[in-house]
Backbone as CSV, one residue per row, in Angstrom:
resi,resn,N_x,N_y,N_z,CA_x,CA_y,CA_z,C_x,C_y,C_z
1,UNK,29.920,24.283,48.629,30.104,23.434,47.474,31.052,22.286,47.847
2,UNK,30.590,21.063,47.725,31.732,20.001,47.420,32.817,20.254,47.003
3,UNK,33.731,19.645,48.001,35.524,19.621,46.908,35.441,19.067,45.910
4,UNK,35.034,18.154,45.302,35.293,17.650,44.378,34.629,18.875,43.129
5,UNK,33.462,18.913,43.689,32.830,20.215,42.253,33.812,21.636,42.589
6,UNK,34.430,21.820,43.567,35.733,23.011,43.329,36.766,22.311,42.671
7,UNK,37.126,21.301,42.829,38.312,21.253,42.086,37.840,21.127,40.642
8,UNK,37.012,20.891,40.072,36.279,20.736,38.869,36.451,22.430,38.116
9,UNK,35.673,23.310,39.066,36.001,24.626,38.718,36.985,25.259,38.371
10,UNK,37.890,24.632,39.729,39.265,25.109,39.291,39.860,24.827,38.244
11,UNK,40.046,23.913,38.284,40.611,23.055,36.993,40.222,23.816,35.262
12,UNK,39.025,24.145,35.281,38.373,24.944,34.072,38.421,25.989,34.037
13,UNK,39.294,26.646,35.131,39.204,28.533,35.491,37.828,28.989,34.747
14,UNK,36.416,28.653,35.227,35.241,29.032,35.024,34.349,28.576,36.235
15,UNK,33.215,28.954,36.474,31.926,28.575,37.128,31.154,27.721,35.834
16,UNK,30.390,26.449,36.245,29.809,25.724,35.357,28.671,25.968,35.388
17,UNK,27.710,26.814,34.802,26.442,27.243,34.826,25.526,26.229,34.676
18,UNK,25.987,24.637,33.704,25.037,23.938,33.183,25.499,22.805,33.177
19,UNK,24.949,21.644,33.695,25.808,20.203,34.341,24.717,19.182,33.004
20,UNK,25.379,17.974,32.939,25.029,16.807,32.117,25.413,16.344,33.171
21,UNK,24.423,15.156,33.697,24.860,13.612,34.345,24.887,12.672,33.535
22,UNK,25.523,11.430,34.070,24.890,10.140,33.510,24.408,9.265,34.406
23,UNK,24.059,8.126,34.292,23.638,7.469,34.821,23.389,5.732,34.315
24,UNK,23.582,4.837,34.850,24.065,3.349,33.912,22.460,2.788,33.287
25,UNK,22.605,2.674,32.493,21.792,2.291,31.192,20.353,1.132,32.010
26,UNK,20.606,1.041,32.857,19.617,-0.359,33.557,18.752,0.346,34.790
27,UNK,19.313,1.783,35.158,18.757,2.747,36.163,17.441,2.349,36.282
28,UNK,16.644,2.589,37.145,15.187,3.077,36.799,15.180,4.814,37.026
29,UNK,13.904,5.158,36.643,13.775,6.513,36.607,13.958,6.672,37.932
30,UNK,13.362,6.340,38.719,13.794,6.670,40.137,15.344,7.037,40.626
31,UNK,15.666,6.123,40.135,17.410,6.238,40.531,17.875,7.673,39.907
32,UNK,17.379,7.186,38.469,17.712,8.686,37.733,17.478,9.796,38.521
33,UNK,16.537,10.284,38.997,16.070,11.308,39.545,16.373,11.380,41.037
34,UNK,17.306,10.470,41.894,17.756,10.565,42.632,19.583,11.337,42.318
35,UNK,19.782,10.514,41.491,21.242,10.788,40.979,21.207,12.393,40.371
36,UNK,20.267,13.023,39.618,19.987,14.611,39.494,19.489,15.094,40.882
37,UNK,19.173,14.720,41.808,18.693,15.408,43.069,20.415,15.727,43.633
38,UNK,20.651,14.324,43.719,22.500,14.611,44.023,23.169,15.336,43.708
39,UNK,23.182,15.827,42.387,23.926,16.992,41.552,23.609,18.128,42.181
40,UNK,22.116,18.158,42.265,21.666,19.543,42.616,21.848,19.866,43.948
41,UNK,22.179,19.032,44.905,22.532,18.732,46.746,24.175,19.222,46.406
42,UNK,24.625,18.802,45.122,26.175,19.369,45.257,26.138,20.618,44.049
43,UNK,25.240,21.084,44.753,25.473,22.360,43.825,25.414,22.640,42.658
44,UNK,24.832,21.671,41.939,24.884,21.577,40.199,23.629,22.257,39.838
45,UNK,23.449,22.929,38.504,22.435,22.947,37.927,22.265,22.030,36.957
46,UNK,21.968,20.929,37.001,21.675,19.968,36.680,20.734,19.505,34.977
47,UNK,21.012,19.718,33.862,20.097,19.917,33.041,19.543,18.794,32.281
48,UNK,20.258,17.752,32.228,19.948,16.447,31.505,20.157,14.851,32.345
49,UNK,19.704,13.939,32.439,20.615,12.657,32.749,20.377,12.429,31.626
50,UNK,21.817,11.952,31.534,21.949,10.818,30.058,22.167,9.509,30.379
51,UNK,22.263,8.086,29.595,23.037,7.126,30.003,24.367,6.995,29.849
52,UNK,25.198,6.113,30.506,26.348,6.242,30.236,27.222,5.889,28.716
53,UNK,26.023,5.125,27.886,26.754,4.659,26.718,26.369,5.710,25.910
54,UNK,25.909,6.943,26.124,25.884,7.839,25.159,26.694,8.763,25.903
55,UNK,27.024,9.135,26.770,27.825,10.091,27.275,29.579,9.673,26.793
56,UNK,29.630,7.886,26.674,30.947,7.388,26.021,31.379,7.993,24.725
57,UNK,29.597,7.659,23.885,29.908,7.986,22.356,29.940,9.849,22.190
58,UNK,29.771,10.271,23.120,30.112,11.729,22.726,31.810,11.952,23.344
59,UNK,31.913,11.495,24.171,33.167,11.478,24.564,33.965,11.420,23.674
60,UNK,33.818,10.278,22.961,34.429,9.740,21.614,34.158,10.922,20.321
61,UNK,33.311,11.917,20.265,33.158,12.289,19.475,32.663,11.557,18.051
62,UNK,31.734,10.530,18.800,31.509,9.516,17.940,29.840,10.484,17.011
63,UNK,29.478,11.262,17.061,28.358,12.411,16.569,28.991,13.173,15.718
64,UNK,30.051,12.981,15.620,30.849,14.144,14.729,31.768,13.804,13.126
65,UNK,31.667,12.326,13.694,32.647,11.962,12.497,31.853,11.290,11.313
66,UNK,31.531,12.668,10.330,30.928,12.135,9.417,29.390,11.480,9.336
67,UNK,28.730,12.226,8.451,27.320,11.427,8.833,26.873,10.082,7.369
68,UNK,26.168,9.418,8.305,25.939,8.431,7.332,24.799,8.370,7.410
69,UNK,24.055,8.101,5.849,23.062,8.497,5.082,21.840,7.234,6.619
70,UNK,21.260,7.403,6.387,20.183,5.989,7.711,21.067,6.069,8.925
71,UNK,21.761,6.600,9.402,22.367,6.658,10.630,23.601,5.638,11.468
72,UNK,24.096,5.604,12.174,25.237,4.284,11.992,25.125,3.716,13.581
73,UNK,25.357,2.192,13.196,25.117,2.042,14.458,26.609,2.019,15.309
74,UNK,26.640,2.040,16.590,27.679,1.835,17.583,27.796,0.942,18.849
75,UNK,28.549,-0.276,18.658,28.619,-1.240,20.188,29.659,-0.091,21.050
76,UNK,29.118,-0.057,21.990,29.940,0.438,23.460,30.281,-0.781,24.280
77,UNK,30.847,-0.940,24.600,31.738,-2.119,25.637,32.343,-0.738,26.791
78,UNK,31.500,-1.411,28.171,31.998,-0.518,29.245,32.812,-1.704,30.177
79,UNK,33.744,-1.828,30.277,34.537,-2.741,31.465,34.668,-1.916,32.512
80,UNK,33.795,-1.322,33.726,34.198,-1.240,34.693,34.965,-2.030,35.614
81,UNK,34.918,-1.244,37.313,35.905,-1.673,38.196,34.870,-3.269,38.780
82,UNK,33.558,-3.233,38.453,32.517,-4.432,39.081,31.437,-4.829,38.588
83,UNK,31.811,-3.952,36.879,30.562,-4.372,35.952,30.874,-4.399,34.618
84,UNK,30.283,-4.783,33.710,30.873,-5.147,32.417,28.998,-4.715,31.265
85,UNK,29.521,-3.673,30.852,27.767,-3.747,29.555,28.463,-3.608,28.276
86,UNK,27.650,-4.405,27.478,27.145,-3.656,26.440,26.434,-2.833,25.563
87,UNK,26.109,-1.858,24.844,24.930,-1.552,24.264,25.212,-1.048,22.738
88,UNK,24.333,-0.894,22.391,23.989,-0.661,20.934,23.301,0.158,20.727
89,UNK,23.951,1.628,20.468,23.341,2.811,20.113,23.315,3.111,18.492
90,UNK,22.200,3.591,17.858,22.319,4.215,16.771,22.576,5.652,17.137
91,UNK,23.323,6.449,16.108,23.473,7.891,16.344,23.188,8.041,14.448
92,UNK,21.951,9.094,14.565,21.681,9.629,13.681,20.790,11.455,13.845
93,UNK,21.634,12.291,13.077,21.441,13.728,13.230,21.607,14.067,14.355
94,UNK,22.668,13.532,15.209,22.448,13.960,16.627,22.202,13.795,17.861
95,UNK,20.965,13.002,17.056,20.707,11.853,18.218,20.539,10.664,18.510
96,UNK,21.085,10.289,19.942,21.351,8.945,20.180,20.216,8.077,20.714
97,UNK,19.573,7.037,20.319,19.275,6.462,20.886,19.711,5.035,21.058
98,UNK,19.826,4.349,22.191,20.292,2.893,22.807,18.969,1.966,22.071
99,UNK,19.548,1.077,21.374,18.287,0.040,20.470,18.478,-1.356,21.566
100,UNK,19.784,-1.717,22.425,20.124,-2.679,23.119,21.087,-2.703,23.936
101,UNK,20.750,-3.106,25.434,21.881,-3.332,26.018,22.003,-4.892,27.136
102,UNK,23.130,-4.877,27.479,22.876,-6.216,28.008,24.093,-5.960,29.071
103,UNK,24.549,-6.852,30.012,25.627,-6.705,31.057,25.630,-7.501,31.815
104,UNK,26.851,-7.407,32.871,26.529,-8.777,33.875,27.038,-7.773,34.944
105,UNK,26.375,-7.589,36.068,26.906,-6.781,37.474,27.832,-7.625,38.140
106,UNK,28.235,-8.424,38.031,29.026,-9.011,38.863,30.223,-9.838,38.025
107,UNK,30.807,-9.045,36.928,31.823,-8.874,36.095,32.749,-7.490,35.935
108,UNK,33.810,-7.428,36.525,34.458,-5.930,35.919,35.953,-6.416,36.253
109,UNK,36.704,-5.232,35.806,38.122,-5.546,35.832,38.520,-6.081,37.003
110,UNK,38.112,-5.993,37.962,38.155,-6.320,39.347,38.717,-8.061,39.171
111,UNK,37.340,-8.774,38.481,37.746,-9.936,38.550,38.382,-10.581,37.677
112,UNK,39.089,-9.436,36.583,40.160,-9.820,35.920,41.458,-9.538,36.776
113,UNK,41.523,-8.602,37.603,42.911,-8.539,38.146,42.872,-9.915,39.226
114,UNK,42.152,-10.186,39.940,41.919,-11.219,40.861,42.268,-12.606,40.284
115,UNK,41.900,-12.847,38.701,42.166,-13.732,37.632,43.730,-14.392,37.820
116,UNK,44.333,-12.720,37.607,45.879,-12.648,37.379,46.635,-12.481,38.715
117,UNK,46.118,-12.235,39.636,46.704,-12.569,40.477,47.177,-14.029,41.086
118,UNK,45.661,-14.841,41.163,46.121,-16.531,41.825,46.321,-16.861,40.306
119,UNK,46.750,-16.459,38.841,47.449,-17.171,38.476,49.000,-16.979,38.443
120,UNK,49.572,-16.261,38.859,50.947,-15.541,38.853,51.170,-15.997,40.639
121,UNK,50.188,-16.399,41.450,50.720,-16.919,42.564,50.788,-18.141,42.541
122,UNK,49.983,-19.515,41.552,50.422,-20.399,41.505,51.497,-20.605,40.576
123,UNK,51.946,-19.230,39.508,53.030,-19.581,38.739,54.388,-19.672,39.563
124,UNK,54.477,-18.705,40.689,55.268,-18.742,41.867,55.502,-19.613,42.537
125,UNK,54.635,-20.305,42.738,54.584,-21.538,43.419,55.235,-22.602,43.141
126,UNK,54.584,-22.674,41.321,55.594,-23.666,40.704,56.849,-23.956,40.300
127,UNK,57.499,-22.510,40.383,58.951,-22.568,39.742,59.882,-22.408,41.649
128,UNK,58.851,-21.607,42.308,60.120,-21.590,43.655,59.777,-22.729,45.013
129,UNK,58.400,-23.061,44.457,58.230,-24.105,45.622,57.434,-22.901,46.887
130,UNK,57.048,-22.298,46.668,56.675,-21.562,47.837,55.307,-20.913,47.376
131,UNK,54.450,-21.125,48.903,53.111,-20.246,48.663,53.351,-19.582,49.245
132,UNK,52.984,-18.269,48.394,52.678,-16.787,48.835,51.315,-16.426,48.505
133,UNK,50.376,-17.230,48.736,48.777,-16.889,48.525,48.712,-16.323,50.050
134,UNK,49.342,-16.327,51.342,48.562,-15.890,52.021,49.647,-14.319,52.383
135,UNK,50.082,-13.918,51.467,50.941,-12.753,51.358,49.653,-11.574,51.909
136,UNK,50.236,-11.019,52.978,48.854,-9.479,52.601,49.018,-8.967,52.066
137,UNK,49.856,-8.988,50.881,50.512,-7.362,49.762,49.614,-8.236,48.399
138,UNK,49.133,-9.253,48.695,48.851,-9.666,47.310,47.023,-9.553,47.558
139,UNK,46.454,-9.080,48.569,44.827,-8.780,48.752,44.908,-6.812,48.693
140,UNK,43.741,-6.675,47.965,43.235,-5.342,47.321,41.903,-4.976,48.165
């Protein structure tokens, strides 16, 4: 078994008989069914892929709070480390389905910290007179 799926075990003082994946909302089935082959290569019994904006809204316990009569809808905003989606799930009796999603792959926090970095190195710049853009403590 993978370390990572032991420390998982450990962590739960149990054996996990029954695994949920996810997988990002734009997958094709292929991918999908590569990404459950993976689980099952690390030892999983593998029972569902979900997408990731419904695996958020359960996270959230967003299925639980209260039901509303026609079902309610929910924006998910995912800011990853190199991607940024949105989607638009309704959750009604349970179940979720995604009505819309949209994203940009080549947006995530990443290039917000990168943002704040050359601006806090030209703020440096301006008050001490000195570039430190070619600092190596300031590249990730």
């Amino acid at each position: 078994m993978p370390p990572r799926t032991k420390d998982v075990h450990r962590i739960i003082s149990q054996e996990c008989c029954c695994n949920c994946m996810s997988q990002h909302t734009l997958m094709t089935s292929n991918a999908g069914q590569a990404t459950k082959d993976a689980g099952i290569i690390a030892g999983m019994n593998v029972m569902r892929i979900i997408n990731e904006p419904t695996a958020t809204a359960i996270a959230y316990g967003l299925d639980k709070k209260g039901s509303t009569v026609g079902g309610k809808n929910v924006l998910i905003f995912d800011l990853g480390g190199g991607t940024f989606d949105v989607s638009l799930l309704k959750i009604e009796e349970g179940i979720f389905e995604v009505q819309a999603t949209a994203g940009d792959s080549h947006l995530g926090g990443e290039d917000f910290d990168n943002r704040m970095v050359n601006h806090f190195v030209q703020e440096f710049k301006r008050k001490h007179k000195k570039d430190i853009s070619n600092n190596p403590k300031l590249k990730h």
